[in-house]
C-alpha positions in Angstrom: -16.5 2.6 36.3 -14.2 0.3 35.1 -16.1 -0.3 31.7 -15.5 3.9 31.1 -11.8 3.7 31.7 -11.7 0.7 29.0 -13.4 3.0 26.4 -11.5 6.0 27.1 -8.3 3.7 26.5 -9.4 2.4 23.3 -10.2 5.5 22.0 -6.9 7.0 22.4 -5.1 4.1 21.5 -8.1 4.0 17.8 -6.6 8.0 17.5 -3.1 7.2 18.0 -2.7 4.3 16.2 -5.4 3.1 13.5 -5.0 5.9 10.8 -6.1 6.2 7.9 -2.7 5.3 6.6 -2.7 2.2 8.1 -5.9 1.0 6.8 -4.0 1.7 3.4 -1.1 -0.2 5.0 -2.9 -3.3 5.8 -5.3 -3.5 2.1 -2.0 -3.3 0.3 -0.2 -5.5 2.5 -2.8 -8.2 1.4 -2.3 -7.7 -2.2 1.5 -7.6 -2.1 1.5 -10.4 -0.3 0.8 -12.4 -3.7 3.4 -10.3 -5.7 6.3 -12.1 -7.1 6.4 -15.3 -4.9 8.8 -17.2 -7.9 11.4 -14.4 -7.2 11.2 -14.1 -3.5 8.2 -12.1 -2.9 7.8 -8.2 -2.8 8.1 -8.0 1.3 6.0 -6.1 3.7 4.7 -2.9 3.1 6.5 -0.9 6.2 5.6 3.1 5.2 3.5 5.4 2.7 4.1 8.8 2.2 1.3 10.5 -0.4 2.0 13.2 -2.3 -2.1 13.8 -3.3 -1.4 17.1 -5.2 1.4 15.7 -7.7 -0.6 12.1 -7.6 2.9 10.5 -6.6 3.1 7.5 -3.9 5.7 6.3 -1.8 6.1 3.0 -0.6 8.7 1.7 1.7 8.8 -2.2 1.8 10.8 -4.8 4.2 12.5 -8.3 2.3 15.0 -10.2 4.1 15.8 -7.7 6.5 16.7 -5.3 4.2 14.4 -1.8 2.8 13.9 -0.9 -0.4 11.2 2.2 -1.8 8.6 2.4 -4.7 8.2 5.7 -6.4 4.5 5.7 -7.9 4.2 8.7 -10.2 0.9 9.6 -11.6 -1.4 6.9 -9.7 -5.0 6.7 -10.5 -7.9 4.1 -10.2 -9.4 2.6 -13.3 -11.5 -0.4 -14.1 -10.2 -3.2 -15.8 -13.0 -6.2 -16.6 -15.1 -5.0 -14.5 -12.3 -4.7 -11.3 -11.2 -1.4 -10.0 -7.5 -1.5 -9.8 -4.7 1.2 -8.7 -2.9 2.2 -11.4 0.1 4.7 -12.1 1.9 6.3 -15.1 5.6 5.6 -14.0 7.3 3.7 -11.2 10.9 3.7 -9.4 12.0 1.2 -7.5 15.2 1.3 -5.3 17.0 -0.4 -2.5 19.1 -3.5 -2.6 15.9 -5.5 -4.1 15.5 -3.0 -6.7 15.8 -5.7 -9.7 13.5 -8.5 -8.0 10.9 -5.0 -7.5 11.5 -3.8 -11.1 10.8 -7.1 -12.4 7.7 -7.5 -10.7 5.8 -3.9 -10.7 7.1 -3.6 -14.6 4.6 -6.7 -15.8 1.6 -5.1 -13.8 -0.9 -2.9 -15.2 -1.7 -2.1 -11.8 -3.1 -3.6 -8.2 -6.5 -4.8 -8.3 -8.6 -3.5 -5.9 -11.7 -5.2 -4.0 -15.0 -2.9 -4.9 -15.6 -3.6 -1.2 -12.1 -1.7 0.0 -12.2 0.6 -3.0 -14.2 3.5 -1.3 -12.2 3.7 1.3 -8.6 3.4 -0.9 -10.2 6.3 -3.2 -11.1 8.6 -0.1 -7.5 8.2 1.8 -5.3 8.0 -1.6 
């Protein structure tokens, strides 16, 4: 009896709280976590909000206690020697880090992508 009312927990926690935004959460988490260490780092990924018509991504990021929001317009997946990567055709960055952010997202061609998480990415995004 017990072992039912453990299950029954888990699954409404599993429907109220792992989404498939935070899967998205956590994969780009782990590549932002590389981003622009020299300069501070990117933060942590806090928030998306998808636009999937228009192809437009928000992201809403944490540094140093303060929040600051990417604007990706136009994002896509493409591969790039033989690596998928998340790409997009302009990007906005605001918020008190929004230098240290430009900086950063302006020298990438995009965020690679495992070929392992890439499925998953594609089908959410």
């Amino acid at each position: 009896m017990q072992i039912q009312k453990s299950i029954k927990r888990l699954k409404r926690l599993r429907s109220r709280y792992l989404s498939s935004k935070t899967a998205v959460l956590y994969i780009l988490n782990r590549k932002f976590a590389g981003l622009g260490k020299e300069s501070g780092g990117v933060g942590k990924l806090t928030d998306i909000i998808l636009d999937r018509e228009r192809k437009n991504i928000s992201l809403f990021v944490e540094n140093h206690g303060n929040t600051n929001s990417i604007a990706m317009q136009g994002y896509g997946f493409t591969q790039k020697g033989g690596s998928p990567f998340l790409v997009w055709k302009t990007i906005q960055c605001q918020g008190p880090d929004r230098k240290n952010l430009d900086q950063v997202f302006n020298r990438l061609d995009g965020i690679e992508l495992s070929k392992t998480v890439l499925p998953l990415v594609e089908t959410i995004l």
